[in-house]
C-alpha positions in Angstrom: 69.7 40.6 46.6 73.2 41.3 45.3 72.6 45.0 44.8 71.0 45.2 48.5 74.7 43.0 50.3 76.2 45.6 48.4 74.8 48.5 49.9 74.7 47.4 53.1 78.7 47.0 52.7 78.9 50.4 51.8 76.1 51.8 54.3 78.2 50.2 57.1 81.7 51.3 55.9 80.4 54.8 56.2 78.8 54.5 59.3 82.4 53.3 60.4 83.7 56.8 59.1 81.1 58.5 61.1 81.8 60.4 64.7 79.6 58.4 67.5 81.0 60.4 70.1 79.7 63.4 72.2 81.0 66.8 70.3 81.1 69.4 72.8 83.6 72.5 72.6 85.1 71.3 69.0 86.1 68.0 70.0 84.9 64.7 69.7 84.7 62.7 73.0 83.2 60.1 74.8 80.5 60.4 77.7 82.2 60.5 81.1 81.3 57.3 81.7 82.7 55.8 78.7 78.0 54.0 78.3 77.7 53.8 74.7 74.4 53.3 73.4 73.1 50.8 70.5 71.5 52.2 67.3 69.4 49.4 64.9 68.8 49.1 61.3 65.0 48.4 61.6 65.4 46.5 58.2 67.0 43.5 59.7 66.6 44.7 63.9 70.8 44.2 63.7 73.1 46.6 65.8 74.5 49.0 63.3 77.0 51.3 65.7 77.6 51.7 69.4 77.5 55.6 70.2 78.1 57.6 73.5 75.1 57.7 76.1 75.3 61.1 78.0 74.7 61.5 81.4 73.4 65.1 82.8 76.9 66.3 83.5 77.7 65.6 79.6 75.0 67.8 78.7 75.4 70.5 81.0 79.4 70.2 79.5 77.8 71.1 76.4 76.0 73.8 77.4 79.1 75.2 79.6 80.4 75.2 76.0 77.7 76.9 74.1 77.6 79.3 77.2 81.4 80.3 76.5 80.8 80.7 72.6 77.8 82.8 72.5 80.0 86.3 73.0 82.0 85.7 70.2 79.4 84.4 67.9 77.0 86.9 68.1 79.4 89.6 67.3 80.9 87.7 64.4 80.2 88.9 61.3 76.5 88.0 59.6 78.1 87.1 56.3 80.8 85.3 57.9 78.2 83.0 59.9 76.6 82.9 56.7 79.6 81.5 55.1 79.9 78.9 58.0 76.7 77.5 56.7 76.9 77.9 53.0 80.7 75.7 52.9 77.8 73.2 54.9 75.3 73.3 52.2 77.9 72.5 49.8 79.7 70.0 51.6 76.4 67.7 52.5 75.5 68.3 48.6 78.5 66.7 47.6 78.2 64.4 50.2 74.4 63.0 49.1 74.7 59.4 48.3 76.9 58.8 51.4 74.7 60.7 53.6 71.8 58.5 52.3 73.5 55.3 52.9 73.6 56.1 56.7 70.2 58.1 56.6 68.3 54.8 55.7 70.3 52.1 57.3 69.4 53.7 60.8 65.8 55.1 59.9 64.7 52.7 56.9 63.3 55.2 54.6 63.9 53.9 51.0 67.1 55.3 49.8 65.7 57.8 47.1 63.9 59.4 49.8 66.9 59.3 52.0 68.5 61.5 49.3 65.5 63.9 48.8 65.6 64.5 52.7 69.8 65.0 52.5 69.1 68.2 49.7 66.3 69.2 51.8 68.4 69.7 55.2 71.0 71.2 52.4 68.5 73.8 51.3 67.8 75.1 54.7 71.4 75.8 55.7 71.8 77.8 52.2 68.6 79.4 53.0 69.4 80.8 56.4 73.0 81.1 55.3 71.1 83.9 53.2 69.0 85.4 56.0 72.1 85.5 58.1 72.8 89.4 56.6 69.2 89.7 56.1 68.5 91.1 60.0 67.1 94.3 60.5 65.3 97.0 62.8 63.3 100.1 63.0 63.8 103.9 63.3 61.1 106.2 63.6 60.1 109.7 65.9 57.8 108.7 68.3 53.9 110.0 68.0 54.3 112.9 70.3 58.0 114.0 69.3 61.2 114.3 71.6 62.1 110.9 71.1 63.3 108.6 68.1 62.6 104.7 68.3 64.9 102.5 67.3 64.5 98.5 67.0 67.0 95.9 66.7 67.0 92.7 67.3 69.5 90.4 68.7 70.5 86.5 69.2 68.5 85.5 72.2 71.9 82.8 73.5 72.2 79.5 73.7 69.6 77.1 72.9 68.5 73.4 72.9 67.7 72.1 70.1 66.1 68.5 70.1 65.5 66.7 66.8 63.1 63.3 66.0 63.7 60.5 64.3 61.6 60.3 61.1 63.7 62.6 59.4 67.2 62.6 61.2 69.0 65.7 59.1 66.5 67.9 57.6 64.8 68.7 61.1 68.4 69.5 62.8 68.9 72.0 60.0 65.4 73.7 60.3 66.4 74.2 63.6 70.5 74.6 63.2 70.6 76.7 60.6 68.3 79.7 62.1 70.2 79.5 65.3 73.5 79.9 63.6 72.8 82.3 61.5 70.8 84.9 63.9 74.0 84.5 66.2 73.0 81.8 68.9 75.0 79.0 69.9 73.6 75.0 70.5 73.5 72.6 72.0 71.7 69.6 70.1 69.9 66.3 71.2 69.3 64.1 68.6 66.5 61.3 68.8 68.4 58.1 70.5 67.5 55.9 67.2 68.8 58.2 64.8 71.7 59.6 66.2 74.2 58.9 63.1 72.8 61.4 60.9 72.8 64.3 63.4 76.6 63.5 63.9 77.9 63.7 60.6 76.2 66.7 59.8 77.6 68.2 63.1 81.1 67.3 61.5 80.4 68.8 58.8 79.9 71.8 60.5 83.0 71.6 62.3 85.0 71.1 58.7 82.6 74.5 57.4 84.2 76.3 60.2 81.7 76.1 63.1 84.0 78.1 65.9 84.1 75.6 69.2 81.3 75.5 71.4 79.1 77.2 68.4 77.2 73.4 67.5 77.4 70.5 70.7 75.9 67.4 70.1 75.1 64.8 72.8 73.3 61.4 72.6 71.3 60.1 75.3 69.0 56.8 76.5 68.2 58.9 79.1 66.2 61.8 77.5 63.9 63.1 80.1 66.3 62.8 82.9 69.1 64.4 81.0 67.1 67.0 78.8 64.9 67.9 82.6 68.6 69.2 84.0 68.9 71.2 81.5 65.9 73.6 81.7 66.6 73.8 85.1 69.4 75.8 84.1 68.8 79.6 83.6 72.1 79.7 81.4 69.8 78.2 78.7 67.6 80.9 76.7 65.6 79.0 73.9 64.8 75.2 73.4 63.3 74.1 70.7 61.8 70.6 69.6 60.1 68.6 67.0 58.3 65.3 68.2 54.8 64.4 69.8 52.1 66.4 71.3 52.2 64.7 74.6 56.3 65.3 75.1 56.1 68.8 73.8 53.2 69.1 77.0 56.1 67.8 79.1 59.2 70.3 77.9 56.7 72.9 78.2 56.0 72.2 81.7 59.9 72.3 82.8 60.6 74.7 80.3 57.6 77.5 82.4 59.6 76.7 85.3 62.7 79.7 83.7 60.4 81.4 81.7 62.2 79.6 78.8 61.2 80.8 74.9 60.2 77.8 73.3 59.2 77.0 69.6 56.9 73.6 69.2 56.3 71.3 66.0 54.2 68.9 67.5 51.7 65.5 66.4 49.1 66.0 63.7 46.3 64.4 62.3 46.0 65.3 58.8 42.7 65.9 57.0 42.8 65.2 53.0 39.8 65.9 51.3 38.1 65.1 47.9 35.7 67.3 46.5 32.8 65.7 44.1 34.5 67.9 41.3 38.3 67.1 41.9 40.5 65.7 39.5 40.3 62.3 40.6 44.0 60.9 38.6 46.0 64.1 40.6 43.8 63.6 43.7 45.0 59.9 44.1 48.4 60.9 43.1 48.6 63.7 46.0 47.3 61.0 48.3 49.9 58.6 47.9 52.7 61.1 48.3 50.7 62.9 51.4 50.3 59.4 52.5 53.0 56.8 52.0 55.9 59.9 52.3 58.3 58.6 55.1 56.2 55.1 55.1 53.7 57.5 56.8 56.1 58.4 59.2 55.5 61.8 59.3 53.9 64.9 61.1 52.1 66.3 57.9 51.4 62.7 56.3 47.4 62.3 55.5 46.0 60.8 58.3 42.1 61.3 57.4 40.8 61.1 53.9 37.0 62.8 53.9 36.0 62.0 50.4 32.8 63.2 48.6 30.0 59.9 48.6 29.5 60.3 44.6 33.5 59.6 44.4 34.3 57.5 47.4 34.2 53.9 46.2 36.3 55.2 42.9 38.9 56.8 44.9 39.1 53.8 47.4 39.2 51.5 45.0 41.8 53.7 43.5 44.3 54.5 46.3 44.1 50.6 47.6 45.3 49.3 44.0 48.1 52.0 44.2 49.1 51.5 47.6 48.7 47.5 47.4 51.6 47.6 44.7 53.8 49.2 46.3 57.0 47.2 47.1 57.5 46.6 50.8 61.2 45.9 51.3 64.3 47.0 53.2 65.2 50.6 52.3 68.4 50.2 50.7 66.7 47.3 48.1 66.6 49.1 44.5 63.4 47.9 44.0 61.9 49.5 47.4 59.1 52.0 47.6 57.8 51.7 50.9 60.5 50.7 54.0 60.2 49.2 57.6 58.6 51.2 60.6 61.6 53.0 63.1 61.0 50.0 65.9 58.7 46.8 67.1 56.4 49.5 69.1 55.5 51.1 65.9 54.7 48.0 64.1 52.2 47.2 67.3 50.6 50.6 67.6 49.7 50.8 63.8 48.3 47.5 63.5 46.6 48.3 66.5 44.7 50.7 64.7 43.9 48.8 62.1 42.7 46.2 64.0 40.5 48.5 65.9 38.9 49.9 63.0 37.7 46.7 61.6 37.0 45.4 64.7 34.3 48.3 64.3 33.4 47.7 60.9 35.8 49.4 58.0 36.4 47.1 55.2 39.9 46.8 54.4 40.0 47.3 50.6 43.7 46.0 49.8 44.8 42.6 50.1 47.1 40.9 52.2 50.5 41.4 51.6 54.1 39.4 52.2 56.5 41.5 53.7 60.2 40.4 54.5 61.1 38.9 57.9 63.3 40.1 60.2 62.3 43.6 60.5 60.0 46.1 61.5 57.7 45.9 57.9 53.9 46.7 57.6 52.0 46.4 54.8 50.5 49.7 53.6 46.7 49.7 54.2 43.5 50.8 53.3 40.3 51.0 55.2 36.9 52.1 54.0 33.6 53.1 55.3 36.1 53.9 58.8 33.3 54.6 61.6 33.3 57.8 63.2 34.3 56.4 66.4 37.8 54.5 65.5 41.0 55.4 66.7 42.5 55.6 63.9 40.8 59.3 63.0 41.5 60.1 66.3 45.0 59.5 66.8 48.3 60.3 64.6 48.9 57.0 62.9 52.4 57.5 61.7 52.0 54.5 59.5 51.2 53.4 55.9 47.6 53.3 56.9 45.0 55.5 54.9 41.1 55.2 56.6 38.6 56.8 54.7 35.1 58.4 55.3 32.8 59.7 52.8 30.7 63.1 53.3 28.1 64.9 51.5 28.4 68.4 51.5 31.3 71.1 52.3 30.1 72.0 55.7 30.1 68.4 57.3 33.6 68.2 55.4 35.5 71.4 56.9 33.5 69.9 60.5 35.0 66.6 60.1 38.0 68.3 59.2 38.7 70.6 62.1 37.3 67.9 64.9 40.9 67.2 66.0 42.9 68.9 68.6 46.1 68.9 66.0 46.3 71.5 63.6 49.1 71.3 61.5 48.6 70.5 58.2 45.8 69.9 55.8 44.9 68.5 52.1 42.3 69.4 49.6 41.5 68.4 46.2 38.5 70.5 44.0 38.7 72.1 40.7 36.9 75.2 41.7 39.6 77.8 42.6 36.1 79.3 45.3 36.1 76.4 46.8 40.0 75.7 47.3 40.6 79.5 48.5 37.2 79.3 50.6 37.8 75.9 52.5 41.9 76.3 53.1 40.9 79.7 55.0 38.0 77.9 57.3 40.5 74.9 57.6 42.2 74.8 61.1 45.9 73.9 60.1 48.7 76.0 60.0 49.8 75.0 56.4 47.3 73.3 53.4 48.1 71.4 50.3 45.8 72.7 47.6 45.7 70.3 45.1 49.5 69.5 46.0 50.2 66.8 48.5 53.9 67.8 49.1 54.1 71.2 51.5 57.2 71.1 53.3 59.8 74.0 51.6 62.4 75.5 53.3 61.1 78.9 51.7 57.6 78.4 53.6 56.8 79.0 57.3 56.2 75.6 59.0 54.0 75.0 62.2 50.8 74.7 62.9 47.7 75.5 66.0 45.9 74.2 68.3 47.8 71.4 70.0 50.1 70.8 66.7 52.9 73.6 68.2 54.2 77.0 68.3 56.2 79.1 66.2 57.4 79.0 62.1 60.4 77.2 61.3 61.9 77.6 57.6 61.1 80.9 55.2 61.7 84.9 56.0 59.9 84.0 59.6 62.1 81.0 60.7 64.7 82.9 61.7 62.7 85.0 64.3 62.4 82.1 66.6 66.0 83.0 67.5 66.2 86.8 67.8 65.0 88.9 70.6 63.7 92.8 69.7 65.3 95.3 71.4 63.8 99.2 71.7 65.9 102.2 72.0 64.0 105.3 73.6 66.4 108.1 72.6 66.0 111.5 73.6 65.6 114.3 70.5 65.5 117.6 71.6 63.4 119.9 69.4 
């Protein structure tokens, strides 16, 4: 208990340090009407900081800013918007324990995975500060002669960039550190229960040399509303967001209405499947990773476990003694391993599910568990013999919850596997290298986990299909999200 007081004294002096302003145009300000909105630390449901609650004219002051910038930026130097985000990278490294402090007192993640995510929004700003002089184009005599074609591609301007809450920095730097470095300016919305971590890394960008009006930030209770004005306005030339399936339909929707470029990571629904020949000790360890990552609060957590009949009941029995240890307590506690869900809601919906599928007849393999008052906790879960029918293989659960199903052969496998509309990521464990290669191909999922349950990789293209998104963020590809191709037709005479 003494360890925990103690960083929660320290978790709270930094969040003192941190900006909760609006940043728009370099400078840290208020909104115009001086609303401040509350953020909570879902370990104890206590107000942890009061930041500024923009309006629609704060965020159109924003993008007036970004909308000023975007000249200058694009022709600056690649290297030297490069360097903007490698000083970044190397101040948020040094900056790590800190960082995590305020990561997990606003989104509860355990404090060790608070620190994996700060070195994994690091990596992405090194790795596009590397792409940044890595832009090209084509040259080439057209088929029929008399004319050379040259490609080139440019920044396509100012863009919106709106970021969730399940992993506050890493998915502002997927999406900041592109931008920047392919020449665009932005303007970004953080989710309105983690809005701490976007702001210091926004500072920190300022301190790396971030011209004014290159990064805005603005905060907001008033999403929709205030997010709606802005694709309304044809200044704005990209947006691009990370959340659910069903808002993404609705910022497509007022995004058609200027022809807007968008880039989508959307829901998912996760399939992880066991194979009669996998190695059942790495199998249960890539479950409860792909699982119990985040508290299960996340877009590529396993959300369906299809396991062979001849090694369901040994895997169950497995993954329920592993996940029934597992210390449920506040995120900054030494001891935890698994933290609170982001609100109340979360708590309700998950259970929900749970509740459903037993209701229908899954057996609930591991015990009841004590969790700590006071805040949003859940007990991690597991649920066998899940019918066909429950809601929790239908829906994302975005909770500690693993339901499992058992199959008999690979074909009704893969079919259980694709019958979701989500397609973003998917799991697999066999030993035959045939089978793994032959099953990740017929897989509908834009990224798999062979025998691996961590994907993400700020080298890799992530996304996925179907109703899971559009576009690649991260690897060689991320950075096309923000570039336009341009063609030349230029006269040669013979």
């Amino acid at each position: 208990m003494a360890a925990l007081q103690e960083r929660l004294r320290a978790a709270r002096e930094v969040v003192q340090r941190t900006p909760q302003g609006l940043f728009v145009d370099g400078e840290w300000r208020p909104s115009r009407s001086g609303a401040t909105l509350a953020v909570e630390d879902p370990g104890t449901t206590g107000t942890i900081a009061e930041v500024a609650d923009a309006a629609p004219a704060d965020a159109v002051d924003a993008l007036d800013a970004a909308v000023r910038a975007q000249a200058s930026w694009a022709a600056t130097p690649p290297r030297e918007r490069g360097e903007v985000l490698r000083r970044a990278y190397e101040a948020i490294t040094a900056r790590t324990d800190e960082l995590a402090l305020v990561m997990t007192l606003e989104m509860g993640k355990p404090l060790a995975e608070s620190r994996a995510e700060v070195a994994y929004a690091a990596e992405f700003l090194r790795w596009f500060s590397e792409e940044a002089v890595r832009i090209d184009g084509g040259y080439m005599t057209a088929p029929g002669g008399g004319s050379r074609v040259v490609t080139l591609r440019q920044p396509v301007g100012p863009c919106l960039l709106i970021t969730p809450w399940n992993f506050p920095m890493a998915m502002g730097t997927r999406k900041i550190g592109p931008a920047l470095a392919a020449g665009c300016t932005v303007v970004v919305k953080p989710a309105r229960q983690t809005p701490l971590s976007m702001l210091a890394l926004v500072d920190i960008l300022r301190e790396a040399g971030a011209p004014p009006g290159v990064v805005n930030v603005f905060t907001t209770s008033r999403s929709g509303e205030v997010t709606d004005h802005l694709l309304h306005d044809t200044r704005l030339r990209k947006l691009s967001f990370t959340g659910s399936t069903g808002v993404g339909r609705a910022l497509l929707a007022g995004a058609s209405r200027t022809v807007l470029r968008t880039s989508m990571e959307l829901g998912g629904n996760a399939p992880f499947l066991v194979f009669a020949d996998a190695d059942l000790d790495a199998a249960v360890e890539g479950a409860v990773q792909a699982k119990m990552r985040n508290t299960g609060e996340a877009c590529t957590a396993a959300n369906r476990f299809y396991v062979h009949t001849s090694v369901a009941a040994e895997f169950g029995r497995r993954l329920a003694d592993r996940l029934g240890a597992l210390p449920v307590r506040h995120g900054l506690d030494p001891d935890s391993l698994v933290g609170p869900l982001i609100d109340a809601e979360a708590v309700k919906n998950v259970s929900a599910l749970v509740t459903d599928a037993t209701e229908a007849g899954a057996t609930l393999l591991t015990p009841e568990a004590d969790v700590p008052a006071g805040g949003h906790f859940l007990a991690p879960a597991v649920l066998d013999r899940v019918p066909l029918g429950a809601r929790a293989l239908r829906e994302e659960i975005f909770g500690p919850v693993a339901p499992i199903v058992a199959f008999d052969d690979e074909e009704s496998a893969v079919a259980l596997a694709n019958d979701s509309e989500y397609g973003l990521a998917g799991y697999l464990y066999t030993e035959s290298l045939d089978r793994g290669l032959r099953v990740s191909e017929r897989l509908e999922c834009g990224m798999v986990g062979l025998n691996q349950g961590v994907i993400s990789n700020p080298a890799a293209p992530f996304g996925g299909v179907k109703q899971s998104g559009l576009g690649r963020e991260g690897g060689a590809v991320g950075i096309d999200e923000y570039l336009s191709l341009k063609y030349l037709a230029i006269r040669a005479d013979r």
